[in-house]
MILOKE-75155 format. One line per 8 residues: number of its first residue (from 1); for each residue x, y, z of C-alpha. Coordinates in steps of 0.1 Angstrom, whole numbers, plus 5000, padded with zeros to 4 digits. Each point is the difference from the previous one (the first is absolute). Example, Ala and Ser with C-alpha at 12.3 -4.5 7.8 and 13.67 -1.06 7.14 Angstrom:
2
1) 5123/4955/5078 | 5014/5034/4993
This chain:
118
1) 0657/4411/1058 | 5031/5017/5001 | 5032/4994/5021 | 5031/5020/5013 | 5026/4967/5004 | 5030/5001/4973 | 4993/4974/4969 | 5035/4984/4981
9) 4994/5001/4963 | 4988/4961/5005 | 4970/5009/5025 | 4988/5027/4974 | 5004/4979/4972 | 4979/4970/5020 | 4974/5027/5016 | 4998/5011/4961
17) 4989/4963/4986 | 4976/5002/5031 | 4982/5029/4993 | 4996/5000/4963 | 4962/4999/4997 | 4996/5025/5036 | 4981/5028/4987 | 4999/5014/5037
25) 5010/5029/4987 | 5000/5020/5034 | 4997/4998/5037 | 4965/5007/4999 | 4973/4999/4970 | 4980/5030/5005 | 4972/4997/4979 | 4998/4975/4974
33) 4969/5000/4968 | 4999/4986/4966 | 5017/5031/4989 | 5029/5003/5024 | 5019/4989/5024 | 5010/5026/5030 | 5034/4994/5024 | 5019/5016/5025
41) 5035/4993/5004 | 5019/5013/5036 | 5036/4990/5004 | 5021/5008/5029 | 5040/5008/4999 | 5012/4967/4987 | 4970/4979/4999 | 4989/4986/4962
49) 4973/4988/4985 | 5001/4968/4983 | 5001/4992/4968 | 4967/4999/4981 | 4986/4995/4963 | 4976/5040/4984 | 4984/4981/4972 | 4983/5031/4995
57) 5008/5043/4992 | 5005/5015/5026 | 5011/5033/5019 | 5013/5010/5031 | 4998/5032/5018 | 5027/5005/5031 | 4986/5013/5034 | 5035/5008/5014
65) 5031/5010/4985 | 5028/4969/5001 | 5022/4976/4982 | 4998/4964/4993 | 5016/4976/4978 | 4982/4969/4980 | 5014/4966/4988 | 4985/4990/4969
73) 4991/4972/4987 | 5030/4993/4975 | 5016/5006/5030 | 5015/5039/4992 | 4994/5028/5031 | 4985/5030/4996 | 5004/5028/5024 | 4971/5031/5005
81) 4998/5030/5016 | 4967/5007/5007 | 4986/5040/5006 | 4967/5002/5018 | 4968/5005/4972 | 5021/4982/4976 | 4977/4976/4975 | 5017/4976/4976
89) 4975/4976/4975 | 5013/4971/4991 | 4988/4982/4970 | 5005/4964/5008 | 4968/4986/4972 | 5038/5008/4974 | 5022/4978/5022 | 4977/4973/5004
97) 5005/5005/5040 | 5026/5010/5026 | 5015/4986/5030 | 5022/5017/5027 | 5000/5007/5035 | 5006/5039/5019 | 5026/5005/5032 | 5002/5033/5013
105) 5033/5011/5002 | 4995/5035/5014 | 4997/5014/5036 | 4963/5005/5000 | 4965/4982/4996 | 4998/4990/4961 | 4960/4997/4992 | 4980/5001/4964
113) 4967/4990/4987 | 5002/4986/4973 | 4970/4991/4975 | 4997/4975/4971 | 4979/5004/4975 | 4978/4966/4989
């Protein structure tokens, strides 16, 4: 699901407690086994993605070139900019699990796949 409308620190905060167990990590699930689990992720200028829960490793590889920024769950904001062919692992099984959501900030389509590891 993702959305373009503005959210006040409130409405992320409540869509946060909402979504603590999505693990809808994507727009669409590829390909899913018991090994892995395949997304894609395509954001347009200003659209986000909500918040949702990797329980799981995980890399992502970016389709486009772009920027973004990503509330976190302690509530800090991270900001990317993201060069086409770029890969980043993320080792959640450490952490315990993540939770954030994605709005493109940029001019341009913002789109991933993104894989986590089982």
């Amino acid at each position: 699901m993702s959305r373009t409308d503005a959210l006040s620190p409130e409405q992320l905060r409540e869509e946060l407690e909402e979504n603590t167990q999505n693990q809808a990590v994507g727009d669409t699930l590829l390909f899913e086994n018991d090994k892995v689990k395949v997304w894609h992720i395509c954001l347009q200028p200003g659209e986000r993605i909500h918040y949702h829960r990797h329980n799981y490793d995980y890399f992502w590889t970016v389709l486009q070139d772009g920027q973004g920024v990503s509330n976190q769950e302690d509530g800090s904001q991270v900001s990317f900019t993201f060069k086409k062919g770029q890969t980043s692992f993320q080792n959640i099984i450490e952490q315990g699990s993540s939770i954030h959501d994605l709005k493109n900030t940029g001019t341009g389509i913002l789109e991933f796949i993104t894989t986590e590891l089982k």
